[in-house]
N, C-alpha and C positions, 0 to 999 in steps of 0.2 A: 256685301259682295255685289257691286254692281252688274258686272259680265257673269253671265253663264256659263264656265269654260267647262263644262259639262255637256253642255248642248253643242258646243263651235269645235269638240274636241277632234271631230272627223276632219270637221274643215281645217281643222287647224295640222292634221298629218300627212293631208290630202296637199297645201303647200308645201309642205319638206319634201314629199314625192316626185313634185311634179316639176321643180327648181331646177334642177341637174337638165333636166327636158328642155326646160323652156330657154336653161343657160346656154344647151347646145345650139338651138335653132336662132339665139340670139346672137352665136358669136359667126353662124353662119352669113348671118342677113349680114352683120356688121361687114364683115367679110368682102362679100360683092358690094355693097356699099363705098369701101374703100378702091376695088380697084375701081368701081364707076368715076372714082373721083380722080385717079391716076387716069385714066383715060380721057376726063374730060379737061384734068390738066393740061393736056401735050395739045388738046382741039380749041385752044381759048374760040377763038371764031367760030366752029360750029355750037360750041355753049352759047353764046350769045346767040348768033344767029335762030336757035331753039329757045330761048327764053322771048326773044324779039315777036315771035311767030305763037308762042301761045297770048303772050302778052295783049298780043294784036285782037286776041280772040275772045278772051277773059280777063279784061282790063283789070278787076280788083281780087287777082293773084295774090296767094302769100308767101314771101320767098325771098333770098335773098336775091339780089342783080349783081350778076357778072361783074366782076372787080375790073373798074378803068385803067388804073395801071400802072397794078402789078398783076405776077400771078397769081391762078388758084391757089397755087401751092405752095407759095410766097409762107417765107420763114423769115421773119427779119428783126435784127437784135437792134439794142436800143443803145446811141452814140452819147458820149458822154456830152454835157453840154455847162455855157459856164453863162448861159442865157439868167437874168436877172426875173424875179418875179414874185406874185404874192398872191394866196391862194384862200379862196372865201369856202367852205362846205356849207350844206345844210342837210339838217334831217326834223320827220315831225314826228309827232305820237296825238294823237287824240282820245277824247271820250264820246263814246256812243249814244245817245239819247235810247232809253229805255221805257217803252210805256209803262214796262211793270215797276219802276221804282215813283219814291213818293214824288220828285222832286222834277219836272222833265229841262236836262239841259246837256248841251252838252258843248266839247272845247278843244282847239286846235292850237299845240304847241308847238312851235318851230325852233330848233337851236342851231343858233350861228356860231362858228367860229374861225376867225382868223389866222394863217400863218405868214410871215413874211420875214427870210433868211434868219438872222438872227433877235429879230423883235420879240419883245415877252408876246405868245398868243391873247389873243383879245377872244371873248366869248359873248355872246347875248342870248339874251331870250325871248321873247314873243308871245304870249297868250291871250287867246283868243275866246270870249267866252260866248257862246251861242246859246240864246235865251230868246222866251216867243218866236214871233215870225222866223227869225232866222231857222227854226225847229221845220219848219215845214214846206211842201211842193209847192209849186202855184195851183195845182190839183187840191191841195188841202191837206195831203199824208205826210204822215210822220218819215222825215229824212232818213235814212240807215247810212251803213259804213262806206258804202260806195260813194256818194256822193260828199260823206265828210272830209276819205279818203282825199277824191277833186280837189275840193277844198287848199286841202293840205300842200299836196302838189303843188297846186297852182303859186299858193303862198311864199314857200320854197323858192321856188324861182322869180318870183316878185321881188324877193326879199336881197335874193343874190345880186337881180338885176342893180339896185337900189345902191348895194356896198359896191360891186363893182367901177359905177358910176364915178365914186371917190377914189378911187385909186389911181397913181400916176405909170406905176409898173406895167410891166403882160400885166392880167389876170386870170387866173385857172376858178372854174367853180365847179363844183362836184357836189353832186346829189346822188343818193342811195337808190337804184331799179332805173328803169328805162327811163328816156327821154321823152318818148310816145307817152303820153298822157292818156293811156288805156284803160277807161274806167266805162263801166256800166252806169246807168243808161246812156247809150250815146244820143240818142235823139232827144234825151229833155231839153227843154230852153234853156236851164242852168250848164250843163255841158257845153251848148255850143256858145255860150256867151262866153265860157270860160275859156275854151279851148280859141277863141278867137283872139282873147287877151293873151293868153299864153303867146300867139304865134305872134303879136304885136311886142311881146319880149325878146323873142328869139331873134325878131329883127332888128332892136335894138343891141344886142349884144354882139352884130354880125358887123353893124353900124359901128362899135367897139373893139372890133375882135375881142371880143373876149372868149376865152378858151372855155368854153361850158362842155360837161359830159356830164353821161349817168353810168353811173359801173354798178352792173348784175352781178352780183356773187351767187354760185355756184348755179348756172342760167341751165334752164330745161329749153331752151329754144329747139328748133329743125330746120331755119331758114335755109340754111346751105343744103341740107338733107332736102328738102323742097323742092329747089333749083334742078338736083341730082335727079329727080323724079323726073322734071321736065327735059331734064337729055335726053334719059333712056324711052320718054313717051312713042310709040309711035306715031308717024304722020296724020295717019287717018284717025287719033284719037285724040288730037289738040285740043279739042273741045271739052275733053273731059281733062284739061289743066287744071292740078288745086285739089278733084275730085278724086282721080286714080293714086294711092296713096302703098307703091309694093316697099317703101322703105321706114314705114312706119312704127315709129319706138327706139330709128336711131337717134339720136341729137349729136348734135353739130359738136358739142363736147368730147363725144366717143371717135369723131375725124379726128380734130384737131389734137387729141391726146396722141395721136399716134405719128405725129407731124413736129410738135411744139416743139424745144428745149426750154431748160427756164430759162425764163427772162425775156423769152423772143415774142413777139405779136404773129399774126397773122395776115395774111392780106385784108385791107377794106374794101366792106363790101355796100352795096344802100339797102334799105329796107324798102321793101314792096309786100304794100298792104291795105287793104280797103282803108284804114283812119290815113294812111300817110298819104294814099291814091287825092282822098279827098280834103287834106287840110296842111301835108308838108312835102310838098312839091317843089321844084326849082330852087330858091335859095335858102327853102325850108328844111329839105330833102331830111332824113335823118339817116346817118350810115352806122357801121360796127366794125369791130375787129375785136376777137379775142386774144388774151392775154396769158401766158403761162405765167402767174405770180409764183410759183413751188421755186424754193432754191434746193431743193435736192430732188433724188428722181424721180419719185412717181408724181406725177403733172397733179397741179390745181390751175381751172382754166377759168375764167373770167369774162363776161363780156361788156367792155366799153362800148357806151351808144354816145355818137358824135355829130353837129350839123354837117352841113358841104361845108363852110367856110373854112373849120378845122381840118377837113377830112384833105382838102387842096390842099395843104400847107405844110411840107414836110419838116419845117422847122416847131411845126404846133405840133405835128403829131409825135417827134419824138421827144418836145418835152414835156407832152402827156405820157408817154410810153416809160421816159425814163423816171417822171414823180412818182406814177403808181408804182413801178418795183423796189422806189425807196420807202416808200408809205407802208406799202405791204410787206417789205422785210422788217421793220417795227413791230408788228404785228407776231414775229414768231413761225411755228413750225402751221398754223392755222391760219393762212396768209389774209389780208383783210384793211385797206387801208386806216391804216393810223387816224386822218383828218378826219375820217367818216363815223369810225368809234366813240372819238372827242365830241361830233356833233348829236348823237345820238343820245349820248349818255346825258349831254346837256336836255335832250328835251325829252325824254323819257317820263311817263306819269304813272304813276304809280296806283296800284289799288286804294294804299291807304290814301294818298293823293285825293282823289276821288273821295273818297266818304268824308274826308276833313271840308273841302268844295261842297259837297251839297250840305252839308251842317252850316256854311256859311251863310247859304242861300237861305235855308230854311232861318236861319237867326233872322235874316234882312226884312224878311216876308213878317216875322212875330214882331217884330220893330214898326212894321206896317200897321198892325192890326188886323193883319190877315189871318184865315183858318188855314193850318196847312192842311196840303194834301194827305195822301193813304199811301201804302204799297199797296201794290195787288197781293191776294193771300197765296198765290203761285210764289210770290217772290219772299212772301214771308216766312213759307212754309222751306222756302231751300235756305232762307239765312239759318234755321234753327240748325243748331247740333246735330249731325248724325247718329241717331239712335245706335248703337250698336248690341248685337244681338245676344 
């Protein structure tokens, strides 16, 4: 019995208690929340003009920016369209380098797959195998997930850029999570080399139009919630823009559920953010709009992240607006697009995966004449069997 539910048993009656509380005070805040936002609806001008003016004061704000134009409170459904086009996804999955196992390696799988109208779907694969140096900092330590993470990302959209290139159609590419390339550390040398190639993509693909997004499924953002912060600030407390926080633990989800129909977007909005402040700017920008993908009542909301060059473009934006809700009605009553599952599952790696991979490794190495390594006796002690009592 790993947990003590013996010891946690207070704590744990002490939440049933306190639910009902915390759901009241939660549906209050939501509350004002919402008309702050009917208010700041009807004021587009004094919104901005108040974003403008902390902005001014606290350049690397987090939040979203004032929609150019539409409104706030912009609902807008998606037009049928008989536009021609062909669509590349990608998603990764990696393995971790573990000190404590015998073997240290680890490996970045990327899966592509193609749609285009009635073409049989094309699939690929990518595997990447990280051995020596590639294992380690320029400091000397051993790499972890964040940086394999980077890695992954980057690859992803390398990869897209690469298939795009060949195509004569539009082309749409879609990756799973944001666009912002949001990984820890951001100061390594490996981060900004990569984050510099990354934006040498983005410009290529702009040079292309090519339709690129990243769709958040079920997103905890507060960018808008943010924004709403900075209306209600008062004057003499701009300075503390970012910092003063009375609407915190809404998310931008909990607005627009109460806004959306399905099937309809949202207004576009940009991102403002210290990584965007500093690396996607001007033609870089990167914007959002949420999506009700739910085709029955209760909302499932979504958020699309998009450069400017799609976001200008109201023939890109709605036949981005209109793939996702045919992608994600495939999907079912768990809306989800279709293309993104397809790529996923292609490069998905498994546990067994993994140990069949390091027995490879370890053959190559006995082929060598080499000693193999050890496990750490931490890691040998949890492969054993659980004792049971």
């Amino acid at each position: 019995m790993p947990v003590n539910y013996v010891q946690i048993q207070s704590e744990l009656k002490k939440i049933g208690e306190l639910a009902p509380q915390r759901q009241k005070q939660h549906e209050a805040l939501l509350s004002q929340v919402l008309e702050t936002f009917k208010e700041a609806a009807q004021d587009p001008q004094g919104l901005k003009d108040r974003y403008l003016s902390c902005y001014t004061l606290v350049n690397e704000l987090r939040s979203a920016i004032p929609p150019e134009k539409e409104t706030l409170d912009a609902a807008v459904d998606a037009t049928p369209t008989s536009r021609s086009y062909t669509v590349w996804a990608a998603d990764g999955s990696q393995i971790i380098p573990n000190q404590h196992f015998a073997i240290q390696f680890g490996l970045i799988n990327v899966g592509l797959i193609r749609f285009a109208g009635s073409d049989v779907p094309v699939q690929e694969i990518e595997t990447r195998l990280l051995y020596d140096t590639d294992l380690y900092t320029s400091q000397g330590y051993l790499i972890g997930e964040e940086i394999i993470a980077l890695r992954r990302d980057y690859r992803e959209r390398e990869l897209l850029l690469q298939k795009a290139k060949n195509e004569t159609n539009t082309v749409i590419t879609l990756t799973d999570g944001p666009l912002e390339l949001y990984r820890e550390p951001k100061e390594s040398e490996e981060y900004t080399k990569l984050i510099h190639n990354y934006q040498e993509i983005l410009h290529q693909m702009a040079d292309q139009n090519v339709l690129t997004a990243g769709y958040v499924d079920k997103p905890q953002g507060d960018l808008l919630t943010r924004l709403l912060e900075l209306y209600i600030l008062p004057p003499d407390q701009l300075k503390e823009a970012g910092k003063t926080r009375p609407f915190i633990g809404i998310t931008d989800v909990e607005i627009f559920s109460q806004l959306l129909k399905p099937g309809q977007r949202s207004a576009v909005f940009q991102v403002q953010s210290p990584t965007t402040f500093k690396y996607f700017q001007n033609d870089l920008a990167i914007y959002f709009f949420y999506l009700n993908v739910s085709t029955y009542q209760k909302p499932q909301l979504a958020r699309v992240e998009i450069p400017r060059w799609v976001s200008q473009n109201p023939d890109y934006l709605n036949l981005l607006h209109t793939y996702l809700l045919a992608q994600c009605e495939q999907m079912g009553p768990r809306a989800y697009p279709y293309v993104l599952h397809r790529a996923h599952e292609i490069a998905v790696v498994s546990q067994k995966e993994r140990q069949h991979l390091e027995m490879k490794i370890q053959q190559e190495l006995l082929n060598q004449g080499l000693d193999l390594a050890y496990k750490s006796g931490k890691q040998i002690a949890k492969d054993q069997p659980q004792r049971m009592r």
